[in-house]
C-alpha positions, 0 to 999 in steps of 0.5 A: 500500500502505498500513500495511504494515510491519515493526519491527526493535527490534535495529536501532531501525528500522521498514520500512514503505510511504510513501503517495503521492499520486493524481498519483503513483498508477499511475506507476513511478518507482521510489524509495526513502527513508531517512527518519530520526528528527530528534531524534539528528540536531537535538540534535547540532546546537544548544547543550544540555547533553551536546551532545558525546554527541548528535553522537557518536550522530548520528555513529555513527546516520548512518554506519548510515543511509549505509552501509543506504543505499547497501546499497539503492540497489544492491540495489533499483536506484531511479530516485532516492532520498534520506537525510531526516531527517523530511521525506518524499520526494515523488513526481516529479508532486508535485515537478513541483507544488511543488519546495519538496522538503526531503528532497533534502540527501542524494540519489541518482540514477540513471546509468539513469535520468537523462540525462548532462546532467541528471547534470553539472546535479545534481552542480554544484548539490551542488558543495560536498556529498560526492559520490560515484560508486557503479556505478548513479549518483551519492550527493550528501550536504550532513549531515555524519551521512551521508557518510564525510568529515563534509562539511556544507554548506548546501542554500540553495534549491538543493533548488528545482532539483533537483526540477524536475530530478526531476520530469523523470521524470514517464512 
């Protein structure tokens, strides 16, 4: 589906349909994105002038996001699924090509989907994130503006292996 979409000016969101590539075409792996703006959530992170207003808005922004989030994971019950600020999320084929993913900072898997094992696996490459137990999987958070507790932590390359773990679910 291409350009369908919808905007909320209330919310400041617009809901659309991400394009995915051929690979990924005919393939159901249900997901679902968040994808953010990165101007609330850049500025709230570097020296400029006001910089204590834009963390309270990136606060306040990310509390929405993580709370809608969570909100669509148990109403659409996706195999994976993933906060992003700015990058789009990829498709299992198109991590299993190139597993360079940066939308994976704040993830989420599914207890149905994946194995117990590759679930341990994930939680310790998020060992230092949030981490939260939901009733269909798990939320892993590594930016402070999309968990409850403020945890911030740095991703490294962990997102590499991650996405290989993902790309597991080619059917």
């Amino acid at each position: 589906m291409n350009n369908v979409s919808d905007v909320y000016p209330e919310e400041c969101a617009i809901v659309t349909y991400e394009s995915i590539s051929d690979e990924a075409t005919g393939r159901s792996i249900p997901a679902v994105t968040i994808l953010t703006s990165g101007d609330v959530f850049s500025l709230s992170r570097i020296p400029v002038p006001n910089s204590e207003v834009y963390r309270q808005k990136a606060h306040s922004a990310g509390r929405k996001v993580y709370r809608r989030f969570l909100n669509l994971v148990d109403l659409l019950r996706p195999a994976y699924g993933a906060i992003s600020v700015e990058w789009p999320l990829e498709s299992p084929p198109d991590l299993a090509k190139d597993p360079r993913s940066k939308a994976l900072r704040n993830l989420y898997i599914s207890k149905s989907h994946f194995d117990s094992r590759t679930i341990v696996k994930i939680r310790s490459l998020y060992a230092q994130a949030y981490i939260e137990e939901l009733e269909g999987g798990l939320y892993a958070s590594t930016m402070r503006e999309f968990n409850p507790k403020g945890v911030e932590v740095d991703f490294g390359d962990s997102g590499t292996e991650v996405a290989r773990l993902i790309s597991r679910l080619i059917p």
